[in-house]
SENU-820999 format. One record per residue: residue number from 1; x, y, z of N, C-alpha, C in turn. Coordinates in steps of 0.05 Angstrom, whole numbers, padded with zeros to 5 digits, always signed. Last residue first. Layout:
N
(NUM,(X,Y,Z),(X,Y,Z),(X,Y,Z))
...
This chain:
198
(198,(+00842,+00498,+00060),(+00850,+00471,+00066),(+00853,+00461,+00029))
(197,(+00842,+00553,+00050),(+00832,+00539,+00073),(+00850,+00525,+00074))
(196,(+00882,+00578,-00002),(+00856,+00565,+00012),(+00855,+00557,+00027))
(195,(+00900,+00650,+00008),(+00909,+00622,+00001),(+00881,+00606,+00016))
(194,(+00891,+00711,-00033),(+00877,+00689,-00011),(+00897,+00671,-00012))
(193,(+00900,+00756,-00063),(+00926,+00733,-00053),(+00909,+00714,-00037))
(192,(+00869,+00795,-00077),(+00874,+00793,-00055),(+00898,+00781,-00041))
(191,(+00858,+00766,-00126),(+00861,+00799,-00123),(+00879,+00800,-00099))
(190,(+00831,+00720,-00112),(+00863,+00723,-00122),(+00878,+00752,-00128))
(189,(+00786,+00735,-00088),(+00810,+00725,-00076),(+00830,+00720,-00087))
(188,(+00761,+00763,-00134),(+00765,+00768,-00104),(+00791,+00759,-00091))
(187,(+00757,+00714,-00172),(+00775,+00740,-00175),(+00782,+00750,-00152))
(186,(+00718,+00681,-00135),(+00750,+00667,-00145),(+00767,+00695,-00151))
(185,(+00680,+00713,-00147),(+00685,+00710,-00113),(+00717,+00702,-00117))
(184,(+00665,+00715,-00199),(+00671,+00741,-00185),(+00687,+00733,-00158))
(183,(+00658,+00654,-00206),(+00676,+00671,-00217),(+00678,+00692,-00207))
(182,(+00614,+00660,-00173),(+00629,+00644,-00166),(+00656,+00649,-00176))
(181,(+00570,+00690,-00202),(+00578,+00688,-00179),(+00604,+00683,-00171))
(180,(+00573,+00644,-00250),(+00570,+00679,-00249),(+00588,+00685,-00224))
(179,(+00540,+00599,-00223),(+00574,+00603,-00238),(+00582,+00632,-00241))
(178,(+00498,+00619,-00205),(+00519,+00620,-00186),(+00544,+00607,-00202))
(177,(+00471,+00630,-00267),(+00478,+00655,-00235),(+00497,+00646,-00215))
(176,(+00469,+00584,-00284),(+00494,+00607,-00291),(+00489,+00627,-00282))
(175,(+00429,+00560,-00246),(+00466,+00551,-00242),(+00484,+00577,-00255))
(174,(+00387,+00566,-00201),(+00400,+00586,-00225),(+00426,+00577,-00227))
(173,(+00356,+00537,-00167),(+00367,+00526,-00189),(+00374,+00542,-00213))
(172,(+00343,+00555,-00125),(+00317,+00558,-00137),(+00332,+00552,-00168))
(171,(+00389,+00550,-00092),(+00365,+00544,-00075),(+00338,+00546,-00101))
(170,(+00429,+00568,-00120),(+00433,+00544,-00118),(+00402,+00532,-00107))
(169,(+00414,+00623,-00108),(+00419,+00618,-00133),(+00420,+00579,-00141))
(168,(+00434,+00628,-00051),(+00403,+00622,-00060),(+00406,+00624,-00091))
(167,(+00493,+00622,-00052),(+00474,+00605,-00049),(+00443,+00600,-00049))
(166,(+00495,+00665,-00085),(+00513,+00651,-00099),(+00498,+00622,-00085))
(165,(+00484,+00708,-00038),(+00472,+00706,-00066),(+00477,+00683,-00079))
(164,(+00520,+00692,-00008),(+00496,+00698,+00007),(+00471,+00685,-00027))
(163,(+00567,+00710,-00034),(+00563,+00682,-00029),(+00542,+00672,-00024))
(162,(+00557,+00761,-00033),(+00553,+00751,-00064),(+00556,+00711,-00057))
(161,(+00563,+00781,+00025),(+00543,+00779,+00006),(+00538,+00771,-00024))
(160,(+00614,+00762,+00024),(+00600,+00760,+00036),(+00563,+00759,+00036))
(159,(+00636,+00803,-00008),(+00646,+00783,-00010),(+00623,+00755,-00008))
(158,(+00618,+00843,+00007),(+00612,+00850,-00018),(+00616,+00819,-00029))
(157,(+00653,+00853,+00050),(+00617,+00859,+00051),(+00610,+00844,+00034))
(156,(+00705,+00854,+00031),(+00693,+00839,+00045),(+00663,+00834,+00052))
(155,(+00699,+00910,+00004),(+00702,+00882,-00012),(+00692,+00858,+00003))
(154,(+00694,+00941,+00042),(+00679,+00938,+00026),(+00673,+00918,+00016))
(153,(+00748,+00930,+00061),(+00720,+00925,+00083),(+00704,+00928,+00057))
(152,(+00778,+00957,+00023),(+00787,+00919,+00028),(+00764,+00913,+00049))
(151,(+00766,+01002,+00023),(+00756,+00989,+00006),(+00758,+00962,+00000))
(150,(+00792,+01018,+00069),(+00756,+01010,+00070),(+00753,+01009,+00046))
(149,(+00845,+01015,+00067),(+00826,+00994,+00080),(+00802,+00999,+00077))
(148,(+00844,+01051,+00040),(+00850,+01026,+00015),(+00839,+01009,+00047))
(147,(+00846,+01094,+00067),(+00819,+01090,+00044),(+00822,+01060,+00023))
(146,(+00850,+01069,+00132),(+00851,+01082,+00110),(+00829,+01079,+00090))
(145,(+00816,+01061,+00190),(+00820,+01053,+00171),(+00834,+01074,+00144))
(144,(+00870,+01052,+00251),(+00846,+01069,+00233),(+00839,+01061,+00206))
(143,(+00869,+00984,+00239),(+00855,+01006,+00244),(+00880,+01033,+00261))
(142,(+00863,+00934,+00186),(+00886,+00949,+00209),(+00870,+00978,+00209))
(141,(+00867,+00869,+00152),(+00856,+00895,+00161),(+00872,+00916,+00189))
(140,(+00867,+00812,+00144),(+00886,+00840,+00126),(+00882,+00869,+00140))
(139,(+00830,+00783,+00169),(+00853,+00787,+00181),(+00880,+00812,+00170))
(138,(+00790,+00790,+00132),(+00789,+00803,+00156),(+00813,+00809,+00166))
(137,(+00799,+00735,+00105),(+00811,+00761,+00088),(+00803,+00783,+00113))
(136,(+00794,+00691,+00121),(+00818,+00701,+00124),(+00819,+00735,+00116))
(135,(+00732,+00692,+00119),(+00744,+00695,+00140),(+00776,+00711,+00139))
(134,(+00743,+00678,+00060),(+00734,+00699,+00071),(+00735,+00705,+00097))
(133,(+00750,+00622,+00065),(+00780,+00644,+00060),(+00764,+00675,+00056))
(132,(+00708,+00607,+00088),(+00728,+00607,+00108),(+00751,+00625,+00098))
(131,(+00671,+00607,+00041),(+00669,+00621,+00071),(+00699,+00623,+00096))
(130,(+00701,+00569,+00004),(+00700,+00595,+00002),(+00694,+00618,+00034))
(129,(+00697,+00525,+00040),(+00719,+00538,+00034),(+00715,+00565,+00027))
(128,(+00638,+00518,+00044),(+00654,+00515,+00070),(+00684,+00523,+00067))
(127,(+00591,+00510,+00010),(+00607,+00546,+00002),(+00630,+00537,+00034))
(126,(+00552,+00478,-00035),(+00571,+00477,-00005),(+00593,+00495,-00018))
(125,(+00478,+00496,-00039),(+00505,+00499,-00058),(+00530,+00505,-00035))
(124,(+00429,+00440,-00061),(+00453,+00453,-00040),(+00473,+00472,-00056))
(123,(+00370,+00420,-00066),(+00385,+00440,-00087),(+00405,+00455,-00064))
(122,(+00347,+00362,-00055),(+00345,+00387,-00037),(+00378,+00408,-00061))
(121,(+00285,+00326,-00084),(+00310,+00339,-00077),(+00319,+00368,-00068))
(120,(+00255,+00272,-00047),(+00257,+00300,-00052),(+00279,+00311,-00061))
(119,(+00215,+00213,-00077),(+00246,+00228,-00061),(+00239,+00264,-00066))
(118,(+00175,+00159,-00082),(+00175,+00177,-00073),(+00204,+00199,-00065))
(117,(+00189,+00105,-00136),(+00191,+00109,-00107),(+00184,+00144,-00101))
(116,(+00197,+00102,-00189),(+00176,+00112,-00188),(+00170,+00109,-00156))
(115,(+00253,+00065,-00186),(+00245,+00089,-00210),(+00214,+00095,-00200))
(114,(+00234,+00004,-00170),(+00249,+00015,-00173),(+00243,+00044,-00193))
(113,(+00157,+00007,-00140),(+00182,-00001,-00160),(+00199,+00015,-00165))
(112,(+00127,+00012,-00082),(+00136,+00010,-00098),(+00154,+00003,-00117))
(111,(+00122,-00024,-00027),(+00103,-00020,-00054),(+00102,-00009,-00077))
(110,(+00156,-00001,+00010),(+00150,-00035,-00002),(+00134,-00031,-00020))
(109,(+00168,+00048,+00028),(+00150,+00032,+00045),(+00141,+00000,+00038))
(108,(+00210,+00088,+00007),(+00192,+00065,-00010),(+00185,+00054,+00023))
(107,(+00251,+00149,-00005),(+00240,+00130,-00001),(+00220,+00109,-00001))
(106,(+00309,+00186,-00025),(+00284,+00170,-00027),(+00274,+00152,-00011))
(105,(+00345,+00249,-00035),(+00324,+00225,-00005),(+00307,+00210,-00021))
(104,(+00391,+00279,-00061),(+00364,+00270,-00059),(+00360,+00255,-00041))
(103,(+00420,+00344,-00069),(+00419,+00315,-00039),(+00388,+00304,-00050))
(102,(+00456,+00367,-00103),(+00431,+00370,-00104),(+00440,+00343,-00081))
(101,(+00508,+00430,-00107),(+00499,+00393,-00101),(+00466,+00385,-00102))
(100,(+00564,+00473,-00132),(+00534,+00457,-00134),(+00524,+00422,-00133))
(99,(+00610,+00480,-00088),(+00596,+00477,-00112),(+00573,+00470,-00111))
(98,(+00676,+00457,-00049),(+00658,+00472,-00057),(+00643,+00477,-00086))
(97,(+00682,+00383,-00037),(+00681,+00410,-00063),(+00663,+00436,-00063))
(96,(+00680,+00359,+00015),(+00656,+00365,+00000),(+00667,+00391,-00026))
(95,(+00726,+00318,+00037),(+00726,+00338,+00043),(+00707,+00342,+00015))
(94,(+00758,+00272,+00012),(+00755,+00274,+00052),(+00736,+00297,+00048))
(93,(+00723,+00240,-00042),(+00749,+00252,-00030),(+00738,+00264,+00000))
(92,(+00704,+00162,-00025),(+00691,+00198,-00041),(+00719,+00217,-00020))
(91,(+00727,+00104,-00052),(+00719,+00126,-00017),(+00718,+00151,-00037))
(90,(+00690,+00070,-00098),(+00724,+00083,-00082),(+00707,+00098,-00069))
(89,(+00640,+00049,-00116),(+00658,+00036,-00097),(+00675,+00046,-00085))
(88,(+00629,+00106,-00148),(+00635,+00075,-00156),(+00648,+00070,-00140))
(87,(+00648,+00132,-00085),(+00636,+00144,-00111),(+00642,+00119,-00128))
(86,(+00620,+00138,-00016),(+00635,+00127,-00042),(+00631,+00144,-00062))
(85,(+00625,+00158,+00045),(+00614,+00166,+00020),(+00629,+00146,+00006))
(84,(+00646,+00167,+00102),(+00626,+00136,+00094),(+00615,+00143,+00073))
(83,(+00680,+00205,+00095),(+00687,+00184,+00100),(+00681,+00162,+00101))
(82,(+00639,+00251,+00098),(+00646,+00239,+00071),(+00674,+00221,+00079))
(81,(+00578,+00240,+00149),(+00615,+00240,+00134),(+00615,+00236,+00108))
(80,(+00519,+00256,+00155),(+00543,+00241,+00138),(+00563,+00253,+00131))
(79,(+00484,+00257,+00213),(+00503,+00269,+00200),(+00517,+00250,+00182))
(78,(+00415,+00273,+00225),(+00438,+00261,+00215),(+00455,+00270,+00204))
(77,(+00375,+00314,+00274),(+00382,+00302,+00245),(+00404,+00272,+00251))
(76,(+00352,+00346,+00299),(+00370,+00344,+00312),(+00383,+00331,+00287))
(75,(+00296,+00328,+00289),(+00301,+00354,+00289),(+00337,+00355,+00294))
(74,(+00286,+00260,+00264),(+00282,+00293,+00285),(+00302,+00311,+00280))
(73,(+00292,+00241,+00222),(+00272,+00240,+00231),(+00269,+00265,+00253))
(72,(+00342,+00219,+00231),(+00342,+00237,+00207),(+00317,+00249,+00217))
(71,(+00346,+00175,+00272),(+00359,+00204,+00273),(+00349,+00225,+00255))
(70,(+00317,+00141,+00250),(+00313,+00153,+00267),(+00320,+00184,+00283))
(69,(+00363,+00130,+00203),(+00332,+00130,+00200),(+00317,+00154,+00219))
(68,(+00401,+00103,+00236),(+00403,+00128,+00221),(+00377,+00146,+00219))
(67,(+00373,+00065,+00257),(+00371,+00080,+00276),(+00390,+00107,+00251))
(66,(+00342,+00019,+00243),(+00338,+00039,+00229),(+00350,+00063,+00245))
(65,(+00351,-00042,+00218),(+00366,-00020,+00228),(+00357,+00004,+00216))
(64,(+00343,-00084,+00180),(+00322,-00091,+00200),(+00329,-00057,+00216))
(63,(+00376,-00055,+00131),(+00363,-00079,+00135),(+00341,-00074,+00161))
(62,(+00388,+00005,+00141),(+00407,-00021,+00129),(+00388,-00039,+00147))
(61,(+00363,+00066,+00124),(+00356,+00048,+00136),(+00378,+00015,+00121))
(60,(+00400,+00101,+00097),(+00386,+00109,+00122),(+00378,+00082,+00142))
(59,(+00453,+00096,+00053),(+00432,+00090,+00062),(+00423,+00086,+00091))
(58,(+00467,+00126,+00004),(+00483,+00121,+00033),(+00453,+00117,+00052))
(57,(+00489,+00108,-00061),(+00474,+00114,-00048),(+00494,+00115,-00014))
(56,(+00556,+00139,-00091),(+00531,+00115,-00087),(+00512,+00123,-00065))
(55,(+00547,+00206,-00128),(+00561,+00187,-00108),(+00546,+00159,-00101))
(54,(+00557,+00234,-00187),(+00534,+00223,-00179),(+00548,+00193,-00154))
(53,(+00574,+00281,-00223),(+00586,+00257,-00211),(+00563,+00253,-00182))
(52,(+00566,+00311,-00281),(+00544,+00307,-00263),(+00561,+00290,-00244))
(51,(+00582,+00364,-00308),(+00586,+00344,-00317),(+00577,+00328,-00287))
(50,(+00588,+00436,-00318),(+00571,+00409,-00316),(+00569,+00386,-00325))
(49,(+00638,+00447,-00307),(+00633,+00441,-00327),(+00610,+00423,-00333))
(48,(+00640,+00442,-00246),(+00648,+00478,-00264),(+00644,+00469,-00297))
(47,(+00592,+00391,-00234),(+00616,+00413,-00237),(+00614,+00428,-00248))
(46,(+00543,+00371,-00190),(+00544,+00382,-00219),(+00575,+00397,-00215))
(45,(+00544,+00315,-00151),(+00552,+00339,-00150),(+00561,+00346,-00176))
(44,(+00494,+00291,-00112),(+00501,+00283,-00139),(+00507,+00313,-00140))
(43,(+00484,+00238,-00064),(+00491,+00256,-00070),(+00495,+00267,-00105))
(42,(+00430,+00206,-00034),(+00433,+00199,-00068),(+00455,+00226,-00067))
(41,(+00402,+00161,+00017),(+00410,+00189,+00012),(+00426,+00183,-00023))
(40,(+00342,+00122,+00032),(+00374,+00127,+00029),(+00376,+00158,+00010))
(39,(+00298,+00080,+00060),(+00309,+00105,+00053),(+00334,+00115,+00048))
(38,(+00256,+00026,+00066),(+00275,+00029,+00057),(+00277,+00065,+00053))
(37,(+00213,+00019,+00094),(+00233,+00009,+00102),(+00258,+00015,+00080))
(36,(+00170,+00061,+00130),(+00183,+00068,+00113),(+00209,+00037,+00115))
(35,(+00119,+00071,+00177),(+00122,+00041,+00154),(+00147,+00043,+00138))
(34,(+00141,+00108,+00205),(+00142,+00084,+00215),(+00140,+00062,+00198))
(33,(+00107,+00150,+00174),(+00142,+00152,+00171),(+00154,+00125,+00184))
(32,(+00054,+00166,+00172),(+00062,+00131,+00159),(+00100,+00133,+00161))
(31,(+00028,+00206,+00189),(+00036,+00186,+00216),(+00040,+00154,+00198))
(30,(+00033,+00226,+00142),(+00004,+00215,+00140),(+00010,+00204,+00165))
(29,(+00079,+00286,+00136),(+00078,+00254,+00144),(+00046,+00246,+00139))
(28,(+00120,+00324,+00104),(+00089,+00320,+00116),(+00079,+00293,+00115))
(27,(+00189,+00333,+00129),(+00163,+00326,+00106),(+00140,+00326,+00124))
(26,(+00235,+00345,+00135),(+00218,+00367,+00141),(+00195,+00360,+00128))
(25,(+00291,+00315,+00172),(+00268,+00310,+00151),(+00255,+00326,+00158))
(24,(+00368,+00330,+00161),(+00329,+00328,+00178),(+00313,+00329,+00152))
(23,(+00432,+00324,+00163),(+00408,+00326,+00146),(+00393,+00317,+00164))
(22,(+00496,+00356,+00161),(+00472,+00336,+00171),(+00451,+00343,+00164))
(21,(+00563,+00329,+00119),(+00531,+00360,+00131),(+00516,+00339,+00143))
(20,(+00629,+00340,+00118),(+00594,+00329,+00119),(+00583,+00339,+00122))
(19,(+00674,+00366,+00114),(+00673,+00336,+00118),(+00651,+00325,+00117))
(18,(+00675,+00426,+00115),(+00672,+00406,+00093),(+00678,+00375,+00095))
(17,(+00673,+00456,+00161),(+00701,+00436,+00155),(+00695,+00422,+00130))
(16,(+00622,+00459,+00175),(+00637,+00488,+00170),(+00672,+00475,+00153))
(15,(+00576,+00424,+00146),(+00594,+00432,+00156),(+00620,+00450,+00154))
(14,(+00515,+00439,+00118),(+00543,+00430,+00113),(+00553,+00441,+00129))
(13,(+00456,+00413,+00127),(+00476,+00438,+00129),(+00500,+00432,+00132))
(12,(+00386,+00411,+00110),(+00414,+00409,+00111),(+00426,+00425,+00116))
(11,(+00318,+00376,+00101),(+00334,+00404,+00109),(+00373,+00394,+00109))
(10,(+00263,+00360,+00054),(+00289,+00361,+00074),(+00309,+00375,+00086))
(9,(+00208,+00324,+00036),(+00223,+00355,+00042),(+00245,+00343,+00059))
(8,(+00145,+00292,+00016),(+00175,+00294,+00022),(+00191,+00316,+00025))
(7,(+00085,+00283,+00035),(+00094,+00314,+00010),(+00125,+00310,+00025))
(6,(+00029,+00242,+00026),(+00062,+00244,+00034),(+00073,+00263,+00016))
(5,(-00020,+00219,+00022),(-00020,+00246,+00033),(+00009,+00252,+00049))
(4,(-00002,+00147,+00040),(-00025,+00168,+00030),(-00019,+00199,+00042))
(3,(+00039,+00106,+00005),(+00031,+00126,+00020),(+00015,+00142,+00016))
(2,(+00007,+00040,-00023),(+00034,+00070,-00019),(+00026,+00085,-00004))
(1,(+00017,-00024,+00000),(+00000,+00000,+00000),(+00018,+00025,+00000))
């Protein structure tokens, strides 16, 4: 029996370290989230050349075990490492590429078929490097300000807010807005000399 009156949704948030994000469920239940036996997570990260790399599943519920499951379920969530990521079989690199991701969720209660299961997807865009060599760039600063420091505060604003932008661009699926973006933010910091994070 499929689900009745099931509207899927999800929430996330990448980690400030790019090692993972944790993820909650924000769906509208029928009080059937208890029948669910199978759910798993689907990463799939578009590049600077859209070209799609699509990680293996990572699945919520393993067999009789649902306590991922459980977690995801409240508010408090789940967290996936990209140390329990693959990509065909090989370990997925330590650390989330800054860029555009979409996180899908599916799930099946047993009644459906492969390809026509219920999932949501959630349109990410992981900014945990870029944010952080914006951090660095504060550290250039020195008071009183001159006029070339407040145009290196400017920039920072400016920085800051085009990332701001660069991720709701990701949130309603404008990619050549946040490629756009994203090229301005890269000039920024090589204007600057950034070195990366990590």
């Amino acid at each position: 029996m499929a689900y009745t009156d099931f509207s899927p949704k999800t929430l996330l948030q990448e980690a400030q370290d790019a090692l993972g994000f944790k993820i909650w469920d924000d769906s509208t239940w029928n009080g059937e989230s208890a029948a669910t036996t199978i759910c798993f997570v689907t990463i799939y990260y578009i590049d600077g050349d859209e070209v799609t790399i699509q990680y293996d599943p990572y699945y919520l519920i393993v067999g009789a075990n649902k306590d991922k499951y459980d977690e995801y379920l409240t508010r408090d969530g789940h967290i996936i490492n990209c140390e329990d990521l693959t990509i065909d079989g090989a370990a997925a690199p330590e650390k989330f590429m800054d860029g555009y991701y979409v996180i899908r969720v599916t799930y099946d209660e047993g009644s459906y078929g492969e390809g026509s299961q219920p999932y949501f997807d959630n349109n990410q865009a992981f900014l945990a490097k870029n944010r952080c060599m914006t951090r660095k760039l504060a550290v250039l600063l020195t008071w009183p300000l001159t006029d070339a420091m407040y145009r290196m505060n400017r920039d920072i604003f400016l920085l800051k807010m085009y990332l701001e932008v660069a991720e709701n661009a990701v949130d309603i699926g404008k990619t050549v807005q946040f490629r756009t973006l994203m090229a301005a933010i890269l000039a920024m910091f090589n204007y600057y000399e950034i070195e990366e994070c990590w």
